[in-house]
C-alpha positions as CSV (number, residue, x, y, z in Angstrom):
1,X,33.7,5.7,26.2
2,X,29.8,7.1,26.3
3,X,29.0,10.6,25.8
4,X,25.9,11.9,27.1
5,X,25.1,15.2,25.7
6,X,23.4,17.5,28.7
7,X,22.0,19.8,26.0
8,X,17.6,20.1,26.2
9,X,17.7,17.8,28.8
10,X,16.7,18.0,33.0
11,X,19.0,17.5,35.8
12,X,17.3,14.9,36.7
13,X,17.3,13.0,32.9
14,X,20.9,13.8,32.8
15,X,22.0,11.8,35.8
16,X,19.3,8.9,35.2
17,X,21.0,8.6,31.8
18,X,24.7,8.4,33.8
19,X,23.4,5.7,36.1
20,X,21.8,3.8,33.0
21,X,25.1,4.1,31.2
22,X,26.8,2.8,34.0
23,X,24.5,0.0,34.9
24,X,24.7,-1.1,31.1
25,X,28.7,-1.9,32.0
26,X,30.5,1.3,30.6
27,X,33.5,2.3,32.6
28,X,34.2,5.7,31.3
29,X,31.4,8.5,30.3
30,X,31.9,12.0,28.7
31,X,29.5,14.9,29.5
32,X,29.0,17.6,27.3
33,X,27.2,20.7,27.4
34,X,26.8,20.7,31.2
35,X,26.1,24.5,31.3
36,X,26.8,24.8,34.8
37,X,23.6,22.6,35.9
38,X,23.3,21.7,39.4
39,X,23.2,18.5,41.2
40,X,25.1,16.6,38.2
41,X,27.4,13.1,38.6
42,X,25.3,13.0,42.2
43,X,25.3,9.3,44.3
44,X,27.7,7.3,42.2
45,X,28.6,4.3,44.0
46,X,31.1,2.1,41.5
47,X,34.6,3.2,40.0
48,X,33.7,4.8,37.1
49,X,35.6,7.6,35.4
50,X,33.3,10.5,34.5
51,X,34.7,13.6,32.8
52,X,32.4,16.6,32.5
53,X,33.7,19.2,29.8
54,X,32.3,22.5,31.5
55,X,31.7,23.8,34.2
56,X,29.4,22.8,36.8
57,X,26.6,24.5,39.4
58,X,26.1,23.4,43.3
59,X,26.6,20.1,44.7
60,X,28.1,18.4,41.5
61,X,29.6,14.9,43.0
62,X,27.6,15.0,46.2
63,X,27.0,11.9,47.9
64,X,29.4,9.8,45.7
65,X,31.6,6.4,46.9
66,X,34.0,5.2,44.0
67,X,34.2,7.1,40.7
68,X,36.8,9.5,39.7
69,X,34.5,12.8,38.4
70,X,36.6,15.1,36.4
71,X,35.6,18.6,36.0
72,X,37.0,20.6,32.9
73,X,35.6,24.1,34.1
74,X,34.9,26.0,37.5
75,X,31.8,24.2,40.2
76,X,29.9,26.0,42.5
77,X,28.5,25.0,46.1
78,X,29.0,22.2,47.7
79,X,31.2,20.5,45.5
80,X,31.6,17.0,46.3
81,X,29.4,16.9,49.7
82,X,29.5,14.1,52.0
83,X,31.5,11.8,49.5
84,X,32.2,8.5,51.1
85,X,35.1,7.6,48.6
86,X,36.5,8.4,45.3
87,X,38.0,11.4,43.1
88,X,36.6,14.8,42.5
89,X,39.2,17.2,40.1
90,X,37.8,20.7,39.3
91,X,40.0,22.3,36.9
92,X,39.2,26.1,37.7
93,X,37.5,27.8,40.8
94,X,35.0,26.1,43.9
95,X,32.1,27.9,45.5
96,X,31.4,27.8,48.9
97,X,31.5,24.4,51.1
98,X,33.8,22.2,48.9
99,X,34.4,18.5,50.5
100,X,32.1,19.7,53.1
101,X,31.3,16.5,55.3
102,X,33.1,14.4,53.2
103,X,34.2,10.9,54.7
104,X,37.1,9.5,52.7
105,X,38.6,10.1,48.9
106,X,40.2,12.8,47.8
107,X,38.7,16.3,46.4
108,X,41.7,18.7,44.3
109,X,40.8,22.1,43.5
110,X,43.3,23.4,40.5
111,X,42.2,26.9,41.4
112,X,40.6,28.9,44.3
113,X,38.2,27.5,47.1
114,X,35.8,29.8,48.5
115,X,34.7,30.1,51.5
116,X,34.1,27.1,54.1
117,X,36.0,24.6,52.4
118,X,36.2,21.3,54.0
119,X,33.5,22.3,56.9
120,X,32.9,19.0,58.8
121,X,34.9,17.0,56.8
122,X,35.1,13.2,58.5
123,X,37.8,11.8,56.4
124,X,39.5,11.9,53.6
125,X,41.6,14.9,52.0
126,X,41.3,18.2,50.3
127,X,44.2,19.5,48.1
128,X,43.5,23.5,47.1
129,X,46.2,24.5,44.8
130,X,45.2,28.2,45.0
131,X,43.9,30.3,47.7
132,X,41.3,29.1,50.4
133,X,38.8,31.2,51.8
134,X,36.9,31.8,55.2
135,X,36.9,29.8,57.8
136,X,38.5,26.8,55.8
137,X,38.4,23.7,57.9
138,X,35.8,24.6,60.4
139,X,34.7,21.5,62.9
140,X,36.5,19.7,60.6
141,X,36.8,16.0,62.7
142,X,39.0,13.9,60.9
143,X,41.1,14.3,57.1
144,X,44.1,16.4,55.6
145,X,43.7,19.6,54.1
146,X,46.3,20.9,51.8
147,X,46.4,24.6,51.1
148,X,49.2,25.7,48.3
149,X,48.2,29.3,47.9
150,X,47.1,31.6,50.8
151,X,44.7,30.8,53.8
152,X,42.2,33.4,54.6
153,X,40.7,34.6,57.8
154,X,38.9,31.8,60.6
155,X,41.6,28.7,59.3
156,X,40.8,25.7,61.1
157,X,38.0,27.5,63.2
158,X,36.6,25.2,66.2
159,X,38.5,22.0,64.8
160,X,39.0,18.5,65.7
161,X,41.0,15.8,64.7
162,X,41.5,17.1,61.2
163,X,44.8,18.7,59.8
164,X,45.9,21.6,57.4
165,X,49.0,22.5,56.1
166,X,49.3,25.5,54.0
167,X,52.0,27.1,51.9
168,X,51.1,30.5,51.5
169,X,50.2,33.2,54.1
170,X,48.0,32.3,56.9
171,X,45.4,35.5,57.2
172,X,44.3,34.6,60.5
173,X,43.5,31.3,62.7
174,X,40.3,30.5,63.9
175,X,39.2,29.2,67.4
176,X,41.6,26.7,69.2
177,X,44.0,26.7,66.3
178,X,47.6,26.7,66.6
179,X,50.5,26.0,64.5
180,X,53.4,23.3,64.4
181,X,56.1,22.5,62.4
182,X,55.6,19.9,60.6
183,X,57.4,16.2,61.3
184,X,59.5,14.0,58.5
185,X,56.3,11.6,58.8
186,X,53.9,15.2,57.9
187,X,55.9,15.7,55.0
188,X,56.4,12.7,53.4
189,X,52.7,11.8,53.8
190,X,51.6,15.8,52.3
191,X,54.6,14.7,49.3
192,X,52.9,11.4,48.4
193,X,49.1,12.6,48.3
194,X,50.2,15.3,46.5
195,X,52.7,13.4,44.0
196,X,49.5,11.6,42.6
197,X,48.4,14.4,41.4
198,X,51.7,15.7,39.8
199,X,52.1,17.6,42.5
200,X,55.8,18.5,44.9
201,X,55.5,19.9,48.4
202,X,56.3,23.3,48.6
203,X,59.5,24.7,50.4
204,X,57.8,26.1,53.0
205,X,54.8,24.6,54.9
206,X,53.0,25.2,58.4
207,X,50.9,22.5,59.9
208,X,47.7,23.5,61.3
209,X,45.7,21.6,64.3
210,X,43.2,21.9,67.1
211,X,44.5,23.5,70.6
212,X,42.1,20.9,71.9
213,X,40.7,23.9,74.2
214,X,37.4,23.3,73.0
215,X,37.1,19.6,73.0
216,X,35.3,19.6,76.5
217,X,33.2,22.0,77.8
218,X,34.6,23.3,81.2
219,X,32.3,26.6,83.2
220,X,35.7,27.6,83.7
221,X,36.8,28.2,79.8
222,X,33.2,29.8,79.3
223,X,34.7,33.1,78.2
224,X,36.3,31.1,75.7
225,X,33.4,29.0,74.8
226,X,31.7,32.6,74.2
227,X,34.1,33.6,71.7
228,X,34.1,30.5,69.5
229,X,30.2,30.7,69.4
């Protein structure tokens, strides 16, 4: 394992120093001192395992296709956005637009997402163990979204393809969402994502999808149109 140590240094030194590390052949690095730096562990592209002891500032992970970042603290915006592939583990809290955009891997929040998680999201999956907050899931086109605490107010607001399922209470539903039970196939997928992570699929859980009201624009829905914009 090779420890960089954040401490003195720039943003941008810290990461050339990650992918220097990495080219050099080393599989596993340690960050210390991170003090909640932006930008940090940003367009990784091979399968490395980086663990950052601290917490992070915005778009920590962004832009990333293979490693598995680790993050031993809180993040703040933009955690992980538009990652093509890989791991992203924040141990504490998530500012606003975690896993926004992303298009495949997996993104697992231990504690809270703020607002706008998984906006846009194009693949891929989001696990929130805590609560998620407005207008989680908005346009989201494609990917899963598992919410194990409470769902706040807009939930799945002007959504495609994309899926939620949440646990806790649902605050309110955004545009063109509606809810369905969940199938044997929903659950045993939601258990086996969530089983990596030593995670078990709660008793209760509503599935969250598009209406599909909003798909095509009609002159006739225009009222409805109105609303949603």
């Amino acid at each position: 394992m090779q420890t960089v140590d954040c401490e003195g240094k720039t943003t941008r030194e810290i990461n050339r120093e990650i992918h220097r590390v990495i080219e050099a052949g080393e599989k596993e690095i340690t960050l210390l001192n991170p003090r909640a730096r932006h930008n940090l562990a940003v367009a990784i592209l091979r399968p490395v395992r980086i663990i950052i002891e601290g917490s992070v500032g915005y778009y920590c992970a962004g832009m990333i296709g293979g490693p598995t970042v680790e993050i031993r603290g809180s993040a703040g915006w933009g955690l992980a956005e538009c990652m093509m592939a890989g791991t992203v583990v924040v141990d504490g809290n998530a500012g606003n637009g975690a896993a926004a955009s992303i298009r495949g891997g997996t993104v697992v929040i231990r504690g809270d997402a703020a607002a706008r998680a998984g906006i846009s999201m194009k693949g891929g999956c989001l696990i929130i163990e805590g609560n998620a907050g407005y207008m989680t899931g908005f346009m989201a086109q494609k990917g899963t979204i598992v919410i194990l605490g409470d769902a706040d107010e807009a939930l799945a607001d002007s959504m495609y393809e994309a899926e939620i399922f949440v646990a806790g209470r649902i605050a309110e539903l955004g545009n063109d969402a509606v809810v369905h039970e969940p199938s044997p196939g929903d659950l045993a997928a939601v258990s086996a994502t969530l089983s990596r992570f030593d995670l078990s699929v709660p008793r209760t859980l509503q599935k969250v999808v598009a209406g599909r009201k909003l798909w095509n624009f009609d002159k006739k829905d225009f009222e409805l149109w109105k609303e949603a914009l």
